[in-house]
C-alpha positions as CSV (number, residue, x, y, z in Angstrom):
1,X,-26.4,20.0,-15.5
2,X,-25.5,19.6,-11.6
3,X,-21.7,19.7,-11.2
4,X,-19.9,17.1,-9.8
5,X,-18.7,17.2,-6.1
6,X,-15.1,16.9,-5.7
7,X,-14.1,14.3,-3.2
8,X,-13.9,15.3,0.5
9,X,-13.0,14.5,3.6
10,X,-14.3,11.0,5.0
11,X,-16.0,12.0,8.8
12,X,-18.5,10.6,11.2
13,X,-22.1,12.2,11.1
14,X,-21.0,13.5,15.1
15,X,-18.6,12.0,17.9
16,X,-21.2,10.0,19.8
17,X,-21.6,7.7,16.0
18,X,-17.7,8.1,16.3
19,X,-17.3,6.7,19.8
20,X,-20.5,4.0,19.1
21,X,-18.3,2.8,16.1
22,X,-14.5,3.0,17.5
23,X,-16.2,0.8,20.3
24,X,-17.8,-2.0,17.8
25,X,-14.1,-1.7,15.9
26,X,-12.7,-2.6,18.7
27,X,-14.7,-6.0,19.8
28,X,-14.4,-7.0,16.0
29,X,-10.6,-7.0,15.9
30,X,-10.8,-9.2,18.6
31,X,-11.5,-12.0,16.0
32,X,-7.7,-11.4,14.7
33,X,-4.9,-13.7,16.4
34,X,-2.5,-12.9,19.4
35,X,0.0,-11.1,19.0
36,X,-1.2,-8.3,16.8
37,X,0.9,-4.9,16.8
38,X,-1.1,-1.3,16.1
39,X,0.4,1.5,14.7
40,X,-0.2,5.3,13.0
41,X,2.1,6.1,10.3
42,X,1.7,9.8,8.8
43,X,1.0,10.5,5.3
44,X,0.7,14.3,3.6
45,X,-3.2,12.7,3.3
46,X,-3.1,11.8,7.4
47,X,-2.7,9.3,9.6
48,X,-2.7,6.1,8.4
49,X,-3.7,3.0,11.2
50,X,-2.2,0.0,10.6
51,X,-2.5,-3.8,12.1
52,X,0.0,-6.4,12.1
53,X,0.8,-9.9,12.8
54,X,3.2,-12.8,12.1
55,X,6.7,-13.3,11.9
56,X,9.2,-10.6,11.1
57,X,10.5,-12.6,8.6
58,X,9.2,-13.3,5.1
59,X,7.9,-11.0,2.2
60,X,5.0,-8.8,3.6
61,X,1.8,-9.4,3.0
62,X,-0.7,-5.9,2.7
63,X,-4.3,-6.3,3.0
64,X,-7.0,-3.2,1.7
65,X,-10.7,-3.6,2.6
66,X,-13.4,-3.0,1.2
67,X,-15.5,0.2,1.0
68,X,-17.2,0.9,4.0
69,X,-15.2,-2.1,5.7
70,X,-12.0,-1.9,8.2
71,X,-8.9,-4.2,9.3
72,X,-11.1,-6.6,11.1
73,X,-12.8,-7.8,7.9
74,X,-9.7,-10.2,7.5
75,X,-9.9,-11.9,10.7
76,X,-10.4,-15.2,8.6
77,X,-7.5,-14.6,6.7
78,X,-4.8,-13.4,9.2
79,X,-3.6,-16.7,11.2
80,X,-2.8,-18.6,8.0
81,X,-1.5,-15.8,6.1
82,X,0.3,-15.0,8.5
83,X,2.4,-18.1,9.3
84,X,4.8,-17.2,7.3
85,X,4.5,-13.8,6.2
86,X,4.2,-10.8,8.2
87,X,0.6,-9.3,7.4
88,X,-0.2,-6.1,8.0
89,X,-4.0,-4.3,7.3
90,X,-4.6,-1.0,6.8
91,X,-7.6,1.0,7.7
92,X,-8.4,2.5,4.3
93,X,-8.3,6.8,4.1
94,X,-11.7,7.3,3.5
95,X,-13.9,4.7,4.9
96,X,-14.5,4.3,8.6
97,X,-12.1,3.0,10.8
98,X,-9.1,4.3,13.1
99,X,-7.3,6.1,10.1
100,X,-7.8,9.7,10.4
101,X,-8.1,12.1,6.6
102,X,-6.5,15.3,6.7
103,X,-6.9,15.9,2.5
104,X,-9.1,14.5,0.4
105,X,-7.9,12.1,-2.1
106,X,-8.4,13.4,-5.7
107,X,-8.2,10.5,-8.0
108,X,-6.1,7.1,-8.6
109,X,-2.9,9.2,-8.8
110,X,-3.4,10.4,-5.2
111,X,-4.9,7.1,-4.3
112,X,-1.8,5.3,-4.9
113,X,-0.1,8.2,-3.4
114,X,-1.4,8.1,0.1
115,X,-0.7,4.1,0.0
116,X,2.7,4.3,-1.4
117,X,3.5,6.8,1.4
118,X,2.0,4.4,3.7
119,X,4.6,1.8,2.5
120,X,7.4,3.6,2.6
121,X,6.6,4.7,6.3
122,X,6.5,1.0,6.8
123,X,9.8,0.4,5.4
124,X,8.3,-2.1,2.9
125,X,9.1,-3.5,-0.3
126,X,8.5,-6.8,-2.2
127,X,5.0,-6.3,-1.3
128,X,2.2,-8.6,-1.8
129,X,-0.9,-6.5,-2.0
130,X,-4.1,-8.1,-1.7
131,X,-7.4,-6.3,-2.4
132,X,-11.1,-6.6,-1.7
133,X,-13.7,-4.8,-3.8
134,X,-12.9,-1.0,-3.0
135,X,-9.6,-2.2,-2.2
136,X,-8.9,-4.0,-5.4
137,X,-8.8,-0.8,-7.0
138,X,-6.6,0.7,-4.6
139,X,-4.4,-2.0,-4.9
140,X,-5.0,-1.7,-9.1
141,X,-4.3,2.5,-9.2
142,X,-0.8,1.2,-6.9
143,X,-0.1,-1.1,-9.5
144,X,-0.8,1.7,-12.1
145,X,1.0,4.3,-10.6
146,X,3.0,3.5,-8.0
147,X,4.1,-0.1,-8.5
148,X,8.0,0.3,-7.0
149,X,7.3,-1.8,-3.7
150,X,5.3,-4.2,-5.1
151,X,6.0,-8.0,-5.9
152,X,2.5,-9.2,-7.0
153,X,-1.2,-7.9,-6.9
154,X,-4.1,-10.2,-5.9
155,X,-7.4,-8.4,-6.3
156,X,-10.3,-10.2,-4.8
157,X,-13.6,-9.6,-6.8
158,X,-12.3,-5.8,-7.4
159,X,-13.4,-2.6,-8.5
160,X,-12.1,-0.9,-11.7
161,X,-12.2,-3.6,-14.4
162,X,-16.1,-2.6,-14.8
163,X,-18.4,0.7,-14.4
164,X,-20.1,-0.2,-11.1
165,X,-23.6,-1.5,-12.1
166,X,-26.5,-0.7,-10.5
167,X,-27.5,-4.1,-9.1
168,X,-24.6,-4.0,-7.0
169,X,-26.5,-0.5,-4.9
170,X,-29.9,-3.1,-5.2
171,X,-28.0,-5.8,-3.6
172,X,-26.4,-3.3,-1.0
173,X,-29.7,-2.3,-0.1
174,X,-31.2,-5.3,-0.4
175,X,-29.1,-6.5,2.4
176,X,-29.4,-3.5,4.3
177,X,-33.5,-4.4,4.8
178,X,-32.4,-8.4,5.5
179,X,-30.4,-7.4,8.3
180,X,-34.0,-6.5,9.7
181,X,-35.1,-10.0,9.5
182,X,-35.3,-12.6,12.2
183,X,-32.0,-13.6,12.2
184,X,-33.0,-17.1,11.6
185,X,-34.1,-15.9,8.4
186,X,-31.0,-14.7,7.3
187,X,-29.3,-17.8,5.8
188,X,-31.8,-17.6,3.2
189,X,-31.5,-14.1,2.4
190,X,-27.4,-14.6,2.6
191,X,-28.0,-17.3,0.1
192,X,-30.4,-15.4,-2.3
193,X,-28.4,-12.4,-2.3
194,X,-25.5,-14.2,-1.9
195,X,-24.2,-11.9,0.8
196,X,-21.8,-13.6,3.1
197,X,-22.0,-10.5,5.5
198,X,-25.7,-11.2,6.6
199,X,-24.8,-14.5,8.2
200,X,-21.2,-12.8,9.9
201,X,-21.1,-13.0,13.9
202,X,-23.0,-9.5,15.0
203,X,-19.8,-8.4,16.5
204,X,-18.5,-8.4,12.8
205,X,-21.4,-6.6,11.0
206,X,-21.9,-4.2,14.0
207,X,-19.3,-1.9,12.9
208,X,-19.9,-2.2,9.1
209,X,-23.8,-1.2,9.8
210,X,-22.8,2.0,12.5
211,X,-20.3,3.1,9.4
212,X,-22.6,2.8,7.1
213,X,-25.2,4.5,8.7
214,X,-23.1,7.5,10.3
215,X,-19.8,7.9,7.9
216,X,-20.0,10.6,5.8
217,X,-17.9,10.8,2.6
218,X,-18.6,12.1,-1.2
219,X,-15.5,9.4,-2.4
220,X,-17.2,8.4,-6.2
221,X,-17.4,4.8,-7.5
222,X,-14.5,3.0,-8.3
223,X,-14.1,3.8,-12.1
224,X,-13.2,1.4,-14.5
225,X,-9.4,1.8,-15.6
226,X,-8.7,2.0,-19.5
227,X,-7.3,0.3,-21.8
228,X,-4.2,1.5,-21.9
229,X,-4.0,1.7,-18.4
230,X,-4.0,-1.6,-17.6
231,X,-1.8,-2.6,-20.6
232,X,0.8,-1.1,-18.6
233,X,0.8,-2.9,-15.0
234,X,4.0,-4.8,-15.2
235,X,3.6,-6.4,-11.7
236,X,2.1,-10.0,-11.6
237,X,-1.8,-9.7,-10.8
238,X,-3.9,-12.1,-9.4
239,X,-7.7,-11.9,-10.6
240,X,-10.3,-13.7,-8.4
241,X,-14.1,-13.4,-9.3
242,X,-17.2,-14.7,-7.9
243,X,-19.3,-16.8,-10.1
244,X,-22.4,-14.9,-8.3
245,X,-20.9,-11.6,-8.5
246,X,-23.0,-8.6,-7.8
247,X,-20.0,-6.2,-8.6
248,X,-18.7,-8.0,-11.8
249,X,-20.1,-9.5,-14.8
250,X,-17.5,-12.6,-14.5
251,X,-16.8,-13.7,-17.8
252,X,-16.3,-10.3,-19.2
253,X,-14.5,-9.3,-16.3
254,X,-12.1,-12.0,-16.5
255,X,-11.8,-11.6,-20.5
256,X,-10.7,-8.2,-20.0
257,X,-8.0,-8.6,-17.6
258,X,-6.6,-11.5,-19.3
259,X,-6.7,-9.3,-22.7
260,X,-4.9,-6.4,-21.3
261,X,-3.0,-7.2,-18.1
262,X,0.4,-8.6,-19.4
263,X,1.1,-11.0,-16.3
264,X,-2.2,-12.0,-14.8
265,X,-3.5,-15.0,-13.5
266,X,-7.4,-15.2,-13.6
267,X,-9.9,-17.3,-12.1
268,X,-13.6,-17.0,-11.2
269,X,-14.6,-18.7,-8.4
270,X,-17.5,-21.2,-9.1
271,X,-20.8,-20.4,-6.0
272,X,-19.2,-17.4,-4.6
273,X,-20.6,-14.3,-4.8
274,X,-19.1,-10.7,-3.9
275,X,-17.5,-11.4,-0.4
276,X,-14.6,-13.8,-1.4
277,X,-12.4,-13.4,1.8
278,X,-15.6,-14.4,3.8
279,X,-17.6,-17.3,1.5
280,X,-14.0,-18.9,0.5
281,X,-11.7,-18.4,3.6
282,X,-9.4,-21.3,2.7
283,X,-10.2,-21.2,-0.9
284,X,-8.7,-17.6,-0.7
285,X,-6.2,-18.2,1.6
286,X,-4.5,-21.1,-0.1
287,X,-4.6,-19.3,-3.6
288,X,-2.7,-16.0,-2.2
289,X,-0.3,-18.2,-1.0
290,X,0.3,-19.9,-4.2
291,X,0.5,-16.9,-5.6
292,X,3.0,-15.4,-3.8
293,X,5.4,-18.5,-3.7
294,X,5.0,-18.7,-7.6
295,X,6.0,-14.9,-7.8
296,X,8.8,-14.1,-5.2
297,X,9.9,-11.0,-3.8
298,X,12.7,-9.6,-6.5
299,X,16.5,-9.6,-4.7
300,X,16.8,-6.1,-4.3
301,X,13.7,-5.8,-2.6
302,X,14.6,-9.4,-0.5
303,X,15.8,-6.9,2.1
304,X,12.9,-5.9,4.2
């Protein structure tokens, strides 16, 4: 039996895929609104990158991608989120983007760790933490582990309720070969595979196709959290699932969060499939704020 391969350190195949990608990142965050603010914080993991916009006023908002995604993912998200909330997106660890790993990231534990760090470099607290996919089980192993700054969890069709099925690698690869098609061909395909991503501007996908291809990384799946693991988030969650999932079985996924998380609101979304923050922009947008005003900030975190 082959052992299993500890995590490692998340790196670009060489520095000319490095500079090819840091240059597509670069167009694609010019989708995000004026005036955005860029910053490194240091963690004992490295240096975290960081994106921000809105007022400095209001309970913070945190967005986490997904895997193999970056800050610029969001860009339908930021201007209304960020109206009254200052929003700030970080460039995950491990995936490709302008974060840079010094330590590989050894399970949830450490997962939370590296974030929480993040946080406090920030000077955060009453956080609403918002996660995609990969970054729905981040934001879960916070909520497990480190849950302190946090005022409420939304996790956007996330990893860690379920094993990671193999139709979701099929679908992955299945898109991978659409985005050789004729791109007029490529609303059907989106359709079919219900894959918002194949039908994103090119100066979005550009830098999610050069990480794919060229980021290097042994990170496993998201694993599924037990039982008793979840029992014991005492944050509110928000649980939002696409009816055409290719991550999630949505029924059962939603059964099981409302059977173990204490305080969770859960919802599938009816037509959507895996890329919620990109199929429903203002469906999404207008349920994290409801979210967030139904679960306030507690008073002594009001005061950051």
């Amino acid at each position: 039996m082959a052992a299993v391969k500890e995590p490692g350190i998340g790196r670009f195949a060489d520095d000319r895929a490095k500079e090819k990608f840091l240059q597509a990142y670069e167009v694609a965050m010019r989708s995000w609104p004026q005036p955005r603010q860029e910053f490194d914080v240091e963690t004992s993991f490295g240096t975290i990158h960081v994106h921000r916009y809105g007022p400095t006023e209001g309970s913070p908002i945190v967005l986490l991608h997904g895997a193999t995604g970056n800050s610029s993912n969001w860009y339908p998200q930021i201007a209304t989120l960020g109206r009254h909330h200052p929003v700030y997106a970080v460039d995950t660890i491990d995936d490709p983007g302008r974060s840079v790993q010094r330590r590989p990231v050894v399970g949830t534990a450490e997962n939370a760790a590296w974030l929480d760090e993040t946080l406090t470099a920030l000077d955060l607290d009453g956080v609403h933490l918002v996660g995609m996919s990969y970054g729905g089980f981040l934001a879960l192993a916070h909520a497990v582990h480190r849950p302190a700054r946090l005022a409420s969890v939304t996790l956007l069709d996330p990893g860690g309720l379920e094993k990671v099925p193999l139709r979701f690698y099929a679908n992955l690869i299945a898109g991978a070969l659409a985005t050789l098609a004729p791109r007029r061909t490529r609303p059907w395909f989106a359709d079919k595979l219900a894959n918002q991503a194949l039908i994103e501007p090119a100066e979005q996908l550009a830098p999610i196709m050069i990480g794919a291809r060229s980021w290097r990384t042994r990170r496993p799946p998201a694993r599924p959290y037990d039982d008793q693991e979840l029992r014991g988030i005492r944050v509110p969650v928000h649980l939002l699932v696409g009816e055409r999932s290719s991550l999630l079985h949505p029924r059962r996924a939603v059964s099981r969060a409302q059977r173990l998380i204490p305080s969770v609101r859960a919802e599938i979304v009816p037509g959507a499939g895996h890329g919620l923050s990109l199929e429903r922009p203002e469906l999404v947008n207008q349920l994290v704020l409801d979210f967030i005003e139904d679960n306030p900030a507690r008073r002594d975190q009001a005061g950051h």
